[in-house]
FIDRENDREN-148127 format. One line per 3 residues: number of its first residue (from 1); their letters; for each residue x, y, z of C-alpha. Coordinates in steps of 0.5 Angstrom, whole numbers. Each point is the difference from the previous one (the first is absolute). Example, Ala and Ser with C-alpha at 12.3 -4.5 7.8 and 13.67 -1.06 7.14 Angstrom:
1> as> 25,-9,16  2,7,-2
END
This chain:
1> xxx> 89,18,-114  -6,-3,3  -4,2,5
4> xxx> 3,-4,5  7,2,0  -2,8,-2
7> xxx> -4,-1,7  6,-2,3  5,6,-3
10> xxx> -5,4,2  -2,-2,7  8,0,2
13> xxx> 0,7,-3  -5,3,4  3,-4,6
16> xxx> 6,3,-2  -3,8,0  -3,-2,7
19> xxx> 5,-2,4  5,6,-4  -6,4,4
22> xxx> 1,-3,7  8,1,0  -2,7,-2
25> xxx> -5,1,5  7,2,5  0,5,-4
28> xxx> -6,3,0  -1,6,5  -6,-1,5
31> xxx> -2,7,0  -6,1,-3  -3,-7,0
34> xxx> 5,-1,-6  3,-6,3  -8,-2,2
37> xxx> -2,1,-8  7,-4,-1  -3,-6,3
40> xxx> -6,0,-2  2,0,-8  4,-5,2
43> xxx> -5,-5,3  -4,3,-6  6,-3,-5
46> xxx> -2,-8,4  -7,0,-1  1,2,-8
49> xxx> 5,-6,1  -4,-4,3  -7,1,-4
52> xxx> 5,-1,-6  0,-7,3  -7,-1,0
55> xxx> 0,2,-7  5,-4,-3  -3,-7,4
58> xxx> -4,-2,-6  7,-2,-4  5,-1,6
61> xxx> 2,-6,3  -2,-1,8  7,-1,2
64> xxx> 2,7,-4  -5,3,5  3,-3,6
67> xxx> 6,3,-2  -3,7,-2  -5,0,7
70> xxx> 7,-1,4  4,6,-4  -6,4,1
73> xxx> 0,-2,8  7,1,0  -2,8,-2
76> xxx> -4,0,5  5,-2,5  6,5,-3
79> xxx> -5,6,0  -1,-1,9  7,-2,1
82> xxx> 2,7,-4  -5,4,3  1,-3,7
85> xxx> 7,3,-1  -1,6,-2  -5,1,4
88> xxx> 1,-3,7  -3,3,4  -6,-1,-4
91> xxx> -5,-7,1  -2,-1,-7  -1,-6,-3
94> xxx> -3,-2,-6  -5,-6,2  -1,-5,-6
97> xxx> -5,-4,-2  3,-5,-1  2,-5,6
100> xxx> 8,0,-1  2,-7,1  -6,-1,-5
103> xxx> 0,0,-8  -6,3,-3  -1,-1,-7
106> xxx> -2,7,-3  -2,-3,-7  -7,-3,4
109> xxx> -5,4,0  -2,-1,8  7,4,1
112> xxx> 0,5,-6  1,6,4  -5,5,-4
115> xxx> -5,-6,3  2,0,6  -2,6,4
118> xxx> 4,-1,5  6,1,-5  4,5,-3
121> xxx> -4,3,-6  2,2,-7  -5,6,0
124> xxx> 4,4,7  7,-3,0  -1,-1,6
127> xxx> -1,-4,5  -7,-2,5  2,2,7
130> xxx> 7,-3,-1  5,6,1  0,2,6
133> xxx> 4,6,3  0,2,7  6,4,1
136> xxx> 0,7,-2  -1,-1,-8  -7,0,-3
139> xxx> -2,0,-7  0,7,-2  -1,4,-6
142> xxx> 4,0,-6  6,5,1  -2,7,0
145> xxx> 8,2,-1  4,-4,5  3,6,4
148> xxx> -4,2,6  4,-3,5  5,6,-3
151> xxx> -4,5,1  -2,2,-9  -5,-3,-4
154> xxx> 3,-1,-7  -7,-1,-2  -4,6,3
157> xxx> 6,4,-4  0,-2,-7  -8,1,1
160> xxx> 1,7,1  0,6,-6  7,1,-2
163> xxx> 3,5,-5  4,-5,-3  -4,-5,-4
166> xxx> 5,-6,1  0,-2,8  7,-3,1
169> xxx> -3,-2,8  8,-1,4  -3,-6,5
172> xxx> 8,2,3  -3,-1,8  -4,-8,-3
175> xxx> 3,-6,0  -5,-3,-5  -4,4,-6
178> xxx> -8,-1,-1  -4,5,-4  -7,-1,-1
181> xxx> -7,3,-1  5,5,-4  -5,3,-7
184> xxx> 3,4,-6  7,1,3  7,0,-3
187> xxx> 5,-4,5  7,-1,-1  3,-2,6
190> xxx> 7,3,1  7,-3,2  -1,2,8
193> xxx> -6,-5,0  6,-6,-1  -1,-1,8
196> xxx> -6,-2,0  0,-6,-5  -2,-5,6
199> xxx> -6,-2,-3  -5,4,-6  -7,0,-1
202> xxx> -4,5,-6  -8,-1,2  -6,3,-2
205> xxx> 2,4,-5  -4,3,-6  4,5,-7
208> xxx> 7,-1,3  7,1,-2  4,-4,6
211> xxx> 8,0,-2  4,-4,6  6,-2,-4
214> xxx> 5,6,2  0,-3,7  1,-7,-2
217> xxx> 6,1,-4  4,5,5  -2,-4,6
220> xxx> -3,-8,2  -6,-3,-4  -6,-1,2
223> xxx> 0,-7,4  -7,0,-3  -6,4,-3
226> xxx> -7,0,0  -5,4,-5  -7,-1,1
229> xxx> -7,4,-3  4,5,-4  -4,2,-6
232> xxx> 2,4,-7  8,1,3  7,0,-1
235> xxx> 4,-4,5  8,-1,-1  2,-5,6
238> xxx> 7,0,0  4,-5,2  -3,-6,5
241> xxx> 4,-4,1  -6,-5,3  -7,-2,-2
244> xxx> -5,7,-3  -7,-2,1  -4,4,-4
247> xxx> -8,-1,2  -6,4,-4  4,4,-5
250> xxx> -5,2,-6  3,4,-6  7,2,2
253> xxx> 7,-1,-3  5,-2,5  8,-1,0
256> xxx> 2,-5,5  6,-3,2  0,-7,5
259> xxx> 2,-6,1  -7,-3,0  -6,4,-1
262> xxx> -8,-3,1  -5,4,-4  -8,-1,3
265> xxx> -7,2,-3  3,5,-5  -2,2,-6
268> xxx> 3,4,-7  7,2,3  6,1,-4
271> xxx> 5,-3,5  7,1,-2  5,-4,4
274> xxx> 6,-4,1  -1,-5,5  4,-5,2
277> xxx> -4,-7,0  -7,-1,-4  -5,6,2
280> xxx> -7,-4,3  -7,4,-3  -6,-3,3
283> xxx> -7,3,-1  2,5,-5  -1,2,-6
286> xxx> 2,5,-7  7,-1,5  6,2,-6
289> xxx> 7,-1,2  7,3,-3  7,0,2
292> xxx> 3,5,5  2,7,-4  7,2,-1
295> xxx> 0,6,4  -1,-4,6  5,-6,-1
298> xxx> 5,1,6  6,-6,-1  -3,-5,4
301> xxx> -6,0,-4  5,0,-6  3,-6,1
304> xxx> -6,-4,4  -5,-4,-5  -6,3,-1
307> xxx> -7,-4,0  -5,5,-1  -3,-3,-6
310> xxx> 0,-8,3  -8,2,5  -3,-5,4
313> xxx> -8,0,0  -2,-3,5  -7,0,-1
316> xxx> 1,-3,-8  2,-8,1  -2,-1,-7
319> xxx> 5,-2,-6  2,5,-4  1,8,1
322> xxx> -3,4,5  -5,5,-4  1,4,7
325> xxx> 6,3,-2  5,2,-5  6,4,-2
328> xxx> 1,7,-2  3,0,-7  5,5,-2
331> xxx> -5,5,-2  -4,-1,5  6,2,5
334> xxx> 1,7,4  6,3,-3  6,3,3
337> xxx> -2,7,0  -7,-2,4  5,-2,6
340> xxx> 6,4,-1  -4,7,0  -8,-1,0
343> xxx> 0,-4,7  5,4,3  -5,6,-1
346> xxx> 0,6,-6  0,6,2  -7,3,0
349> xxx> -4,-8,0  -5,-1,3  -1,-7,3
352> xxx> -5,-1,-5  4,2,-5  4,-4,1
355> xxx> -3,-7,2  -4,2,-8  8,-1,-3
358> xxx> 1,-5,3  -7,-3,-2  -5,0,6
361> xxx> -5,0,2  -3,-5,-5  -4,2,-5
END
């Protein structure tokens, strides 16, 4: 394939994860600044999309770029529309740069958005003074457990000493599930927690064991889930039945099972996965993938096509394989057992114990 047409699957792809994001923002519970940070990872995803058009103007046509510059307005367009009815009392509006009756070519250097100070910048995500919100929403910080307007901080609590080593945190007063700035801790979410799939984050976590599938399977999947900053953990996900965005994961083993998953500046992950269309990897490296382990198939995943080993890597538009990514040979793989029986927990085991059998950290 050339580049042209590997830039123009992978622009469709990343626009397609985009405005999966904007549909889901409907969901996403406005305390806490979930919703905000929701938004802001949206326009986040346009300015990669429209900085991957400035990128690829050297082997696009100029119509091609009319084309991509009108999808990436349309983007713009669907997010104010989304957010104008979720939050109606609200006056957000995302200015853009460019005039809307006026085509600006992306591939000239004068409108590269990373040379534009007025524009949106690859390094932030971000946009210079274009998101504006009046109304009672601010950006705030990452969700420090998203039950404050029920009264507990599931957060507050896991960080406390208990006499069990496995905390099983019940989240039954949530809506939505967040777990962050959590260290050395065994986390296994119970059935009771199936109310609060609304919407899922795991941030800022360092020597963790997180297993969120219980509640997936007995209740809804999670409509989307985002992982950032996690270091030398395990993470079972559970079922997604939208994107997983996983941001800033080094040295980890995830399982993971989603309809679309995006996976930015990781590096030395194990990710075993069943997802239902290509997996997108971007400024990753030492990314290993394999397919989803038995003991977590349900029947729907059973008999859905499984694309875990067909990865994208949208920073990599030469010929030939990726070097920033590979598959785990059988050999290489996690048995049964360290599922079945190790991840739920041994008696006795410490997390490190644990996380030592299952190879982590790193050595």
């Amino acid at each position: 394939m050339d580049p042209k047409q590997r830039f123009h699957r992978h622009f469709h792809e990343s626009v397609a994860v985009v405005e999966d994001q904007i549909v889901q923002l409907e969901s996403v519970s406005a305390v806490a600044g979930e919703r905000q940070e929701a938004i802001d990872h949206v326009l986040a995803g346009i300015a990669q999309i429209q900085n991957s058009v400035s990128d690829a103007a050297d082997y696009t046509p100029s119509y091609d770029r009319r084309q991509y510059a009108q999808t990436v307005k349309s983007l713009h367009d669907k997010l104010n529309e989304t957010i104008t009815r979720v939050r109606p009392k609200s006056r957000f509006q995302f200015r853009r740069s460019i005039d809307d009756g006026v085509h600006v070519d992306m591939g000239a250097p004068e409108n590269d958005p990373r040379l534009n100070p007025g524009s949106l910048s690859r390094k932030t995500g971000r946009t210079t003074g274009s998101a504006v919100d009046e109304g009672d929403d601010t950006i705030g910080e990452l969700p420090m457990g998203t039950t404050a307007a029920a009264g507990r901080d599931y957060n507050l609590e896991l960080s406390q000493p208990g006499a069990s080593g496995i905390r099983k945190p019940s989240f039954s007063t949530a809506s939505n599930i967040g777990i962050s700035n959590q260290k050395g801790l065994h986390i296994i979410l119970p059935s009771s927690a199936s109310r609060a799939t609304a919407s899922g984050s795991l941030i800022n976590l360092r020597g963790c064991i997180v297993d969120m599938s219980v509640p997936t399977l007995q209740g809804k999947p999670f409509p989307g889930l985002s992982l950032k900053g996690i270091s030398n953990s395990l993470i079972v996900t559970g079922r997604v039945s939208g994107p997983v965005h996983i941001t800033d994961v080094v040295d980890s083993i995830l399982v993971v099972i989603a309809r679309q998953v995006r996976i930015h500046d990781c590096s030395n992950v194990d990710v075993y996965l069943h997802c239902g269309s290509h997996p997108i990897i971007e400024d990753c490296t030492g990314m290993r993938f394999a397919p989803l382990p038995e003991s977590y198939m349900t029947g729907e995943e059973s008999t859905t096509e499984n694309q875990w080993d067909r990865v994208d890597d949208f920073k990599w538009l030469k010929a030939g394989h990726s070097p920033n990514w590979t598959t785990l040979s059988d050999d290489q793989t996690l048995g049964d057992e360290v599922w079945t029986k190790v991840v739920p927990g041994l008696p006795g085991a410490s997390v490190e114990e644990t996380l030592r059998r299952v190879g982590l950290p790193r050595e």
